[in-house]
C-alpha positions in Angstrom: 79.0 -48.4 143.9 78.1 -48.6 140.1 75.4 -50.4 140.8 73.9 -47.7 143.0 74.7 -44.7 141.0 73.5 -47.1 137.8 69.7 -48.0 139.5 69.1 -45.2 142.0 70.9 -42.3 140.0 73.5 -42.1 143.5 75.8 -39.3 143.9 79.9 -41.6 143.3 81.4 -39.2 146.0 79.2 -39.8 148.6 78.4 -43.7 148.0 81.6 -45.0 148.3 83.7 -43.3 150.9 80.4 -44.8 153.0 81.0 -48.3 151.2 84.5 -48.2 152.2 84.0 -47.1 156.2 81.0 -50.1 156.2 84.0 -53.0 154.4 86.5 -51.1 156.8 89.0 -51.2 153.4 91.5 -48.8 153.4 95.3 -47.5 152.5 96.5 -49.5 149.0 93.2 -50.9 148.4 90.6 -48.0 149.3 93.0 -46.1 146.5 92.7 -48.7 144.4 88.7 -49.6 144.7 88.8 -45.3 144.1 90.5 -45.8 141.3 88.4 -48.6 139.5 85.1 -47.0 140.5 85.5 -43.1 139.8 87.6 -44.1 136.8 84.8 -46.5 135.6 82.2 -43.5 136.2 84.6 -40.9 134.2 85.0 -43.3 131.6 81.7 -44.3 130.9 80.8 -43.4 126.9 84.3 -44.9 126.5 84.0 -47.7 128.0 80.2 -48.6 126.5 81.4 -48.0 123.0 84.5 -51.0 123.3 81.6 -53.0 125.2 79.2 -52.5 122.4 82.1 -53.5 119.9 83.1 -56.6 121.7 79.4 -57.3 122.1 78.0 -56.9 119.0 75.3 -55.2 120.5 74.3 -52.0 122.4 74.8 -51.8 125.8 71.1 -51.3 126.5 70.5 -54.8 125.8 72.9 -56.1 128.0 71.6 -56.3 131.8 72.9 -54.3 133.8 74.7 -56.0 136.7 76.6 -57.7 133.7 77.3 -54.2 132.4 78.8 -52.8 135.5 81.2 -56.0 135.8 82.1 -55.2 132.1 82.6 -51.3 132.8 85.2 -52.4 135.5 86.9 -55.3 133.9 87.6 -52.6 130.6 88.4 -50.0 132.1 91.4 -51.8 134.4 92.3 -53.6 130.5 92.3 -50.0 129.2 93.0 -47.6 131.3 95.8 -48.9 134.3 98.6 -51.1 134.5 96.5 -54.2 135.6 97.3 -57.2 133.9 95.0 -58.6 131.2 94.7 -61.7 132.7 94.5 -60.4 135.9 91.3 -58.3 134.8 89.9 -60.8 132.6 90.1 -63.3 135.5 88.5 -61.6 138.6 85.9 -60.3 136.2 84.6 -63.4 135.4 85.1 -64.7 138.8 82.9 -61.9 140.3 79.9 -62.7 137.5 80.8 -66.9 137.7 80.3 -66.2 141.5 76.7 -64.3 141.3 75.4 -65.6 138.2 76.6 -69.0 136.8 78.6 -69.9 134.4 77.0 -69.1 131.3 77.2 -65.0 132.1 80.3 -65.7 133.0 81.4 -67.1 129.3 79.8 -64.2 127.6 81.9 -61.4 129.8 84.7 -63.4 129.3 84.1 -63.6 125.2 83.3 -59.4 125.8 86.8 -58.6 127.3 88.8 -60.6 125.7 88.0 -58.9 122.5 88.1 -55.4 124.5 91.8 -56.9 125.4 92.8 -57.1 122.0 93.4 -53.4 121.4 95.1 -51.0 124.1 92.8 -48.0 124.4 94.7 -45.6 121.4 93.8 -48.4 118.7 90.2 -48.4 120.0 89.8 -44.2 119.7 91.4 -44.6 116.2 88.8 -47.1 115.2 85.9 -46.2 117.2 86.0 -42.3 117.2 84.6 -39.9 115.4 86.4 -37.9 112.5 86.0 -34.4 113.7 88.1 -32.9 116.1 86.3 -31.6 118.4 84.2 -35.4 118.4 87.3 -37.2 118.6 88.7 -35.4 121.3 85.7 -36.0 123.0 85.7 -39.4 122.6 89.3 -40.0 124.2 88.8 -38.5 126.9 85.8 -39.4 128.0 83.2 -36.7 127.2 80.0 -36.1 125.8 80.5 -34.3 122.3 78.4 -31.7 123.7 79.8 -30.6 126.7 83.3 -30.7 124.8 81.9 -28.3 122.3 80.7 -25.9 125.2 83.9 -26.2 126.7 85.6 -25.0 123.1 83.2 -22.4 122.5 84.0 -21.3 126.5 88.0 -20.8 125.8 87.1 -18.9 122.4 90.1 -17.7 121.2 92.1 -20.2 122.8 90.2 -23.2 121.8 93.5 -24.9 121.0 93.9 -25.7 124.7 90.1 -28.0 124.3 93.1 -30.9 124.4 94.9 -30.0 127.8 91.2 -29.1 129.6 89.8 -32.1 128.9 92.6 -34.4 129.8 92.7 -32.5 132.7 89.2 -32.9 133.5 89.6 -36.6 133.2 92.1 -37.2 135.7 91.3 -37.3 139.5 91.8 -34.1 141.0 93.5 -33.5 144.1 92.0 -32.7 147.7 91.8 -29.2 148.6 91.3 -28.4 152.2 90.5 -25.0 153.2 91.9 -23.7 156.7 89.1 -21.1 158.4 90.6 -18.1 159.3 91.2 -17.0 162.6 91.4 -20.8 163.6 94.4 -22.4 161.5 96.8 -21.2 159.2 97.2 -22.8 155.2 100.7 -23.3 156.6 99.7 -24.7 160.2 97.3 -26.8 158.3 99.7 -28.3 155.6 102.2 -29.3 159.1 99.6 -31.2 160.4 98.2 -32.7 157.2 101.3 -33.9 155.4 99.6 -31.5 152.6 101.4 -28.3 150.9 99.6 -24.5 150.8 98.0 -23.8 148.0 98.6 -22.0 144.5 96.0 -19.0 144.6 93.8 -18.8 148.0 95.6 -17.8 151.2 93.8 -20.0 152.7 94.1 -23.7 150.1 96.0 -26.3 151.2 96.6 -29.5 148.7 96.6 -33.0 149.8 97.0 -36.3 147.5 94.7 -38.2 148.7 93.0 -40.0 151.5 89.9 -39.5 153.3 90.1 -35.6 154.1 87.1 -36.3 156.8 89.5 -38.4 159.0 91.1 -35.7 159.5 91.9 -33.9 163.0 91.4 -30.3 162.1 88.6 -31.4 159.7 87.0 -33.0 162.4 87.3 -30.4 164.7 85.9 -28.1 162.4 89.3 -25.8 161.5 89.1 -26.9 158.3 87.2 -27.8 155.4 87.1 -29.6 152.3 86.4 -26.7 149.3 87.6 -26.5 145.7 90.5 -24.0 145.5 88.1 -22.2 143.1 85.5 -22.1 145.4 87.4 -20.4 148.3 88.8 -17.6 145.4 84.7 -16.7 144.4 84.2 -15.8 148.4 86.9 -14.2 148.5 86.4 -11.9 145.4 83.6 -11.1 146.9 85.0 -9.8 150.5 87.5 -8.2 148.3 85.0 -6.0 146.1 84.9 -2.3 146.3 82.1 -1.0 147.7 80.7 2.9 147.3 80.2 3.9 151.3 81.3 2.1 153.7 80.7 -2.1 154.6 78.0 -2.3 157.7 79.0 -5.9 157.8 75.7 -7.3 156.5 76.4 -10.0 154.1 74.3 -12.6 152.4 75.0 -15.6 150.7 72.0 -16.1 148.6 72.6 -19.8 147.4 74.4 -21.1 150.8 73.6 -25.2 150.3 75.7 -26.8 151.5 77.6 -24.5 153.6 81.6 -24.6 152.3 81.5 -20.5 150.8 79.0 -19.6 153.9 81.7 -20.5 156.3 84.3 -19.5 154.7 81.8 -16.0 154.3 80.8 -16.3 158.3 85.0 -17.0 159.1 85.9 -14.0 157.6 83.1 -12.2 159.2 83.9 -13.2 162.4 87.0 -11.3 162.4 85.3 -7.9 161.7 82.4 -8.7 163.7 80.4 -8.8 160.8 77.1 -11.0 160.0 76.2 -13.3 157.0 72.8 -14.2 156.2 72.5 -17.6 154.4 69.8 -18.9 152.3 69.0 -22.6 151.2 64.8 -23.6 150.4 66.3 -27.7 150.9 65.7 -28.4 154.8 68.0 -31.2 154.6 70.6 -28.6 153.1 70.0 -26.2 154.9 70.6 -28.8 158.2 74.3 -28.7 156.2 74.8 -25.1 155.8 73.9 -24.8 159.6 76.5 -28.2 160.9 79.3 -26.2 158.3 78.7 -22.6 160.0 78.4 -23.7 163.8 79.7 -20.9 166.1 80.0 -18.6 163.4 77.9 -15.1 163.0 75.7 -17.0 159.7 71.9 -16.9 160.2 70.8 -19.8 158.0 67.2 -18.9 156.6 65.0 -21.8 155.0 63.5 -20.0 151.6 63.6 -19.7 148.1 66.5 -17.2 147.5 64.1 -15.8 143.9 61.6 -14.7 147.1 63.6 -15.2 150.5 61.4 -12.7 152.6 64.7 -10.9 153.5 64.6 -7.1 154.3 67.3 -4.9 151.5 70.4 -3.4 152.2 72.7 -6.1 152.3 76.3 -4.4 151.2 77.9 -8.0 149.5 75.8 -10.5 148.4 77.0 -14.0 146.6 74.8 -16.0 144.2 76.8 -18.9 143.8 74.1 -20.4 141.6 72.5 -23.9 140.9 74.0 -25.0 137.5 75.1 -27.7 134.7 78.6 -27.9 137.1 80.0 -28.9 134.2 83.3 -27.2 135.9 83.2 -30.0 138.6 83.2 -32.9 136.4 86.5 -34.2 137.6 85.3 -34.5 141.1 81.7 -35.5 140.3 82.5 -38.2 137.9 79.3 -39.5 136.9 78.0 -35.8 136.2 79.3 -36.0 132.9 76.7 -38.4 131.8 73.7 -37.5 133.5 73.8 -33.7 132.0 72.1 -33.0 128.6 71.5 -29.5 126.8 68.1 -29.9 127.8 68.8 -28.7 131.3 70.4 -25.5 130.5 67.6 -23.6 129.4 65.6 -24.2 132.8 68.7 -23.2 134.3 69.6 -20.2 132.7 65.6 -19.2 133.6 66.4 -19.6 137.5 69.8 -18.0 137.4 68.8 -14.6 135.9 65.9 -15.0 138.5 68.3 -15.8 141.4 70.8 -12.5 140.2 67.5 -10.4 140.2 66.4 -11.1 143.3 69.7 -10.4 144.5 70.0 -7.7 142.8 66.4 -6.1 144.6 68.3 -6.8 147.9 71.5 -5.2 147.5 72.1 -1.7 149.2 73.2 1.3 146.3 76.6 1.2 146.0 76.9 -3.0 147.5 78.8 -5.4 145.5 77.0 -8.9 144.2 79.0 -11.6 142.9 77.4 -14.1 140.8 79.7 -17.1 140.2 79.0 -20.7 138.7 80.9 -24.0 138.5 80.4 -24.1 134.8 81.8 -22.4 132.3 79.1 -22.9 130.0 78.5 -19.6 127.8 74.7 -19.8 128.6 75.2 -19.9 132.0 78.1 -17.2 132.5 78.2 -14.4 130.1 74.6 -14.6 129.0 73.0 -14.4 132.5 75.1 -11.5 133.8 74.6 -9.3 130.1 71.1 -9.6 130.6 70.8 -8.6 134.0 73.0 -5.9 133.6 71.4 -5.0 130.8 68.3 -5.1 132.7 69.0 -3.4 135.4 72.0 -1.1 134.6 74.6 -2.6 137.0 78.0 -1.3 136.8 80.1 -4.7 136.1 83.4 -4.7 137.6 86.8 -6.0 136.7 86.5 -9.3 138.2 90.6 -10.2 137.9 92.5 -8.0 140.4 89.6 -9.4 143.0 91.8 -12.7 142.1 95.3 -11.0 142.9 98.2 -13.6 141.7 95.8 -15.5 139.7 97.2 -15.5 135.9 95.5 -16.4 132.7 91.9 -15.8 134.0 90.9 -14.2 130.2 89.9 -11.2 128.9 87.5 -9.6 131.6 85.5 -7.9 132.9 85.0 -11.6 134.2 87.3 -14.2 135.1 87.0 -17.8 134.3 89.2 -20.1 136.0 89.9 -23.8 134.2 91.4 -27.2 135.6 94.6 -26.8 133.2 95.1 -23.5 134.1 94.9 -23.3 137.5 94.1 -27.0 138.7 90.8 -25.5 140.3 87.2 -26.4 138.7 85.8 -24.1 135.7 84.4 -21.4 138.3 83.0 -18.5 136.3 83.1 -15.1 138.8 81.3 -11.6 137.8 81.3 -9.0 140.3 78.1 -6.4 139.9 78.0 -2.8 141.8 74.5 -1.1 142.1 75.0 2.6 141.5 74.3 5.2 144.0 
């Protein structure tokens, strides 16, 4: 799995639950293979830096099927209760085995050295002196991203620590149960799981492969971030001026989890959703996640989608940094780099536009994105309600029982807060 995401930039989530269907490895040791290879992901700049140390040279010179046997063998000395010599061993097995014994020596030299320090002693000589560096350093962030993160919880910056530890652990599985087909509480019976914190409709599992699942199989359930089934929800839950004709559009569908839970609710009130994706292959998922739901899946660019106005709630649930996802993207973190905000930004004020130009007067657009970034949040919507003179409501009471979602008129929910992912929500209301 390292390998893949390392050559062919592969998505960790989706290579090796596949790997681990096709080696038919499951229970103890599909946890623990999760464990080694998500963990080695998360951990990368850590890891690299106690490689280059050991080393004596940067990891860019070191070839790279070496450097994935390295990644793993560290991070089991560093970051679980594997035995040294139990780590040390089957690494160099696994290169002795592939490559001769000469490779083998030097990843043997590499983690014995990485061996000789437990992972506080390596932060205390490796990381950098500021706090904010440091910080970012033990737990396994780019300095950048760990600085947006600060300059996102503004006044309460102090909690930088307890986000970022909790955005380097593995995060549970949240199902979502669609309504009108399974209750959270029929769903947790059947599951061995437990209802959720904040969405009536969240259920939380430990673990396991959520797809094998009955209900998930037989479509009554999903797998959705927590967060993600609040931000369609806030949406449904908006006021409106004049009454809801039940035409609803979900500008940004791909791949499908907030359109269904958008067509489920529909459904009951005999309501229809629109849903817009320009990917074919995407779209394809939007379509398989909606089946025999009122969702009309349209192939376009959501900036010009061709759609007639008047919709009266409209989510743009827009493309971003998803630097709020980390935890459960977990090679993300590295693949990110300011440089991608700015083109970003650029299509997300173009994305709440267009939206805007298709909402009825009086309709309700929510604009939400899993990041937290400032850029990509506050900025976007300021502008376009600058631009356009929206009326921006209080987001928070759309999130009823949710604490500690800041100061408004948006709410931003946070891993350590709420164990969801950074979604940012801001509700928008055209005037009449």
């Amino acid at each position: 799995m390292l390998r893949a995401v390392r050559e062919r930039d592969a998505y960790a989530n989706l290579v090796l639950p596949a790997l681990l269907r096709e080696r038919r490895v499951s229970g103890r040791d599909a946890a623990f293979a999760t464990e080694l290879a998500y963990g080695a992901c998360r951990s990368l700049g850590l890891l690299d830096a106690v490689i280059e140390a050991g080393a004596g040279r940067p990891v860019d010179e070191i070839d790279g099927a070496l450097l994935d046997v390295l990644r793993l063998g560290v991070y089991q000395l560093l970051r679980t209760r594997v035995g040294a010599h139990a780590a040390v061993d089957t690494s160099v097995e696994l290169v002795r085995t592939e490559f001769g014994s000469g490779k083998a020596g030097f990843v043997n030299a590499v983690l014995r050295r990485a061996g000789e320090r437990d992972q506080q002693a390596w932060v205390n000589s490796l990381a950098p002196t500021d706090p904010v560096g440091r910080m970012a350093f033990e737990y396994a962030h780019p300095v950048w991203i760990a600085q947006a993160f600060a300059d996102a919880l503004g006044a309460s910056a102090g909690e930088l620590h307890e986000l970022l530890a909790a955005d380097d652990e593995r995060p549970a599985v949240h199902l979502v149960a669609r309504p009108g087909a399974i209750t959270a509480e029929e769903l947790a019976l059947v599951t061995g799981g437990e209802p959720g914190r904040w969405s009536p409709y969240a259920v939380y599992l430990e673990g396991g492969d959520p797809g094998a699942l009955e209900p998930v199989r037989e479509g009554l359930a999903g797998v959705q971030d927590e967060g993600s089934q609040l931000v369609a929800l806030a949406l449904t839950r908006a006021e409106l001026l004049g009454p809801d004709s039940g035409r609803w559009l979900d500008l940004c569908a791909g791949p499908g989890g907030k359109a269904a839970l958008l067509g489920s609710l529909a459904d009951i009130d005999g309501y229809q959703v629109d849903a817009v994706e320009p990917a074919e292959h995407r779209a394809e998922l939007v379509r398989t996640a909606t089946r025999d739901l009122p969702v009309t899946v349209h192939v376009a660019d959501g900036r010009d989608s061709g759609l007639p106005p008047g919709y009266d709630r409209i989510l743009v649930d827009a493309p971003c940094t998803g630097l709020g996802a980390l935890r459960r993207r977990p090679e993300a973190r590295w693949r990110r780099t300011p440089a991608d905000v700015r083109e970003l930004t650029v299509l997300q004020r173009e994305l709440l536009t267009a939206a805007w130009d298709l909402l009825r007067p009086g309709g309700v657009v929510v604009y939400s994105t899993c990041s937290p970034h400032l850029p990509e949040t506050v900025a976007v919507v300021a502008d376009v309600v600058r631009r356009t003179g929206a009326e921006e409501l209080d987001t928070r009471p759309l999130l009823p029982d949710v604490t500690d979602l800041g100061d408004g008129p948006a709410a931003q929910l946070w891993p350590h807060r709420h164990g969801t992912d950074a979604m940012f929500v801001a509700a928008l209301r055209k005037p009449l």
